[in-house]
N, C-alpha and C positions, 0 to 999 in steps of 0.2 A: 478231144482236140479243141484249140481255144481257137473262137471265132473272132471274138472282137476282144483287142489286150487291151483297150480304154476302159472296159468296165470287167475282165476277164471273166466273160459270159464262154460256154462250150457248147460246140454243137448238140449235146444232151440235153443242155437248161434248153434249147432253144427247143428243142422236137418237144418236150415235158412241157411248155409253153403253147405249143401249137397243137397238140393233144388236147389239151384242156378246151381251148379254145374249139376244137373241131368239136369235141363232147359237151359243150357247153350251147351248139349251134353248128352245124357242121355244114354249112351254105354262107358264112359270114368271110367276109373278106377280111385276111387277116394281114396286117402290113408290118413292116418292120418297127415300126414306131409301136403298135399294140404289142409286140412282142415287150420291147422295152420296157415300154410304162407297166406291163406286166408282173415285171423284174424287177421295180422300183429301181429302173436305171434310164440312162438317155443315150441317144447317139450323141460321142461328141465329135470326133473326126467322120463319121458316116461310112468312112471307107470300107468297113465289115457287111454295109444292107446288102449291097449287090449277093453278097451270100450268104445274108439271110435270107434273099428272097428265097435261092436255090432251097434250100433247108425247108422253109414252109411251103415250096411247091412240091418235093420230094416226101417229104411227110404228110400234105394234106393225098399226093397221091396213093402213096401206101392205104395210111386209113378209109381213103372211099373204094381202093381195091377188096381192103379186108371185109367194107360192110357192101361190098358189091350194090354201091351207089347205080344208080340210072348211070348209063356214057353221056348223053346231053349235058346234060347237069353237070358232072364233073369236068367236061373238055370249057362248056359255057366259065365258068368258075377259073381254071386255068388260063385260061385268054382275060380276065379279069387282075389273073395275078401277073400277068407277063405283061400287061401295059402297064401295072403300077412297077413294073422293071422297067420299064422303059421310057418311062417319067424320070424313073430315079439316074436314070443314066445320062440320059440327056439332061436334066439338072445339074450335075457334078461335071459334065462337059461345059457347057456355060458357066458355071461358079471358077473352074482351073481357067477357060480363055479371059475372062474380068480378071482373074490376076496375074495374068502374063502378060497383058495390054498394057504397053505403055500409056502413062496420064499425060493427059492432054491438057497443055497450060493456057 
């Protein structure tokens, strides 16, 4: 399934990505942007993070199930990954009301 058509990345490249990364350090906060630069690619519309985030909180979940991570540690880590969603959202809420707003002469 393609995630993001701006750089036609799939949910596979991304979990293959977030893998890596959890193998690599599996307590690092992983954001949508590391995915990318991962990828040698970037966000350019953005509109795809919100589910990327989904994808690297779903996958970092799995992976600390299979190595039966501590609970602390992964719920801590998750509430880590859910406010960088929630930056991101509220971000792209203020970015679309700036350009709905009429200029003011």
């Amino acid at each position: 399934m393609i995630v993001c058509s701006c750089n036609i990345v799939s949910k596979k490249d991304i979990e293959n990505v977030v893998m890596d990364f959890l193998n690599a350090d599996e307590w690092q906060l992983i954001t949508p942007g590391k995915v990318y630069q991962a990828m040698s690619a970037r966000g350019k519309c953005c509109g795809c993070f919100p589910g990327v985030i989904d994808i690297i909180v779903e996958t970092t979940q799995r992976y600390h199930a299979q190595m039966q991570s501590p609970e602390p540690k992964v719920v801590d880590l998750l509430k880590r990954i859910a406010d960088q969603r929630l930056r991101m959202e509220t971000a792209k809420k203020r970015s679309a009301a700036k350009r709905q707003s009429p200029l003011v002469a």
